[in-house]
LOTILO-481771 format. One record per residue (C-alpha): z negated, x, y. Coordinates in pm, 1 decimal, decimal comma. Layout:
<pt pz="Z" px="X" py="Y"/>
...
***
This chain:
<pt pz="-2,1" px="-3574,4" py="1119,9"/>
<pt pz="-159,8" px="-3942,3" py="1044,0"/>
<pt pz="-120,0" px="-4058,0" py="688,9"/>
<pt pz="-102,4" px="-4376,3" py="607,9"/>
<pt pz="-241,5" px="-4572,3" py="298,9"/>
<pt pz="-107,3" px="-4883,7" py="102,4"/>
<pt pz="-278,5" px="-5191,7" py="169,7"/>
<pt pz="-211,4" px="-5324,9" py="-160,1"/>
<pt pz="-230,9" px="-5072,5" py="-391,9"/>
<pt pz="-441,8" px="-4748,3" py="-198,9"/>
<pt pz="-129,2" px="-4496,6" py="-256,1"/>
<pt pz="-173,4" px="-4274,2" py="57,0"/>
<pt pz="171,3" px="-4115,7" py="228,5"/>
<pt pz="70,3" px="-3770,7" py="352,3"/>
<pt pz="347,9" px="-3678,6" py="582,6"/>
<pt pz="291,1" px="-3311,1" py="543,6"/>
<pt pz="343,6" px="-3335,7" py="158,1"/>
<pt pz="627,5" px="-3586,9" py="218,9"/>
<pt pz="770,4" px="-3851,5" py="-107,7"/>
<pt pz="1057,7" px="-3576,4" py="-266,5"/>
<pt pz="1055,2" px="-3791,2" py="-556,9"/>
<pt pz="1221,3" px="-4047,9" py="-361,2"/>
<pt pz="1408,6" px="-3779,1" py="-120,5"/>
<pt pz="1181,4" px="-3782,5" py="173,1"/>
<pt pz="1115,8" px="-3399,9" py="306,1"/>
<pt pz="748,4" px="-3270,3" py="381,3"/>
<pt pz="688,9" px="-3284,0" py="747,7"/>
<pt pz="857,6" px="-3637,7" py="751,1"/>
<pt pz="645,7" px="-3866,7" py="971,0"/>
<pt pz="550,4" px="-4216,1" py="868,4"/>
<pt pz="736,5" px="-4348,5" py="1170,0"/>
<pt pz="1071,2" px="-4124,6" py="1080,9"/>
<pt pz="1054,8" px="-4281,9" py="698,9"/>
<pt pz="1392,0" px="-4506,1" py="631,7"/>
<pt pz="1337,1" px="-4835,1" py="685,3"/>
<pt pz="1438,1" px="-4911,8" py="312,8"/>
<pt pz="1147,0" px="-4663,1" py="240,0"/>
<pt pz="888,3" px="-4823,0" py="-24,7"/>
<pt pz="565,2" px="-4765,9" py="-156,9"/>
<pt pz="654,6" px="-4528,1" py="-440,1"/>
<pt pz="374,8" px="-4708,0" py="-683,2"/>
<pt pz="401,5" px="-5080,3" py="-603,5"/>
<pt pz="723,8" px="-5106,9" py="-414,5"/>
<pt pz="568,9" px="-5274,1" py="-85,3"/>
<pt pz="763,4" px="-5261,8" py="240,1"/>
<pt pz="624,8" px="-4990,6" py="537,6"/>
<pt pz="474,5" px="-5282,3" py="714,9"/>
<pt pz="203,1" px="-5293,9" py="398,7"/>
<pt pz="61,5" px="-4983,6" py="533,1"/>
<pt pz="-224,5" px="-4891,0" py="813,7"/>
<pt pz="-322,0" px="-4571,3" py="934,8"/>
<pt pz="-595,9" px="-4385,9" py="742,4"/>
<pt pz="-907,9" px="-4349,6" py="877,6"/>
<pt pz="-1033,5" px="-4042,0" py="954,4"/>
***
């Protein structure tokens, strides 16, 4: 699964270890996150983050 990385701050969402602090299951893909979803260290929006590269 692709994980994607903050723009602003560098926090990278790993889909396979999920955010369960903020009630999102492992194996919950980027694209599947709410759309409320936020960067759990700076509070950006999803559209603040790009794909990592490999």
């Amino acid at each position: 699964m692709q994980k994607y990385v903050c723009d602003i701050c560098g926090y990278v969402y790993d889909p396979e270890k999920g955010d369960p602090d903020n009630g999102i299951n492992p194996g919950t893909a980027f694209e599947d996150l709410p759309d409320d979803w936020v960067c759990p260290l700076c509070g950006v929006d999803k559209e603040d983050f790009s794909p990592e590269e490999e």
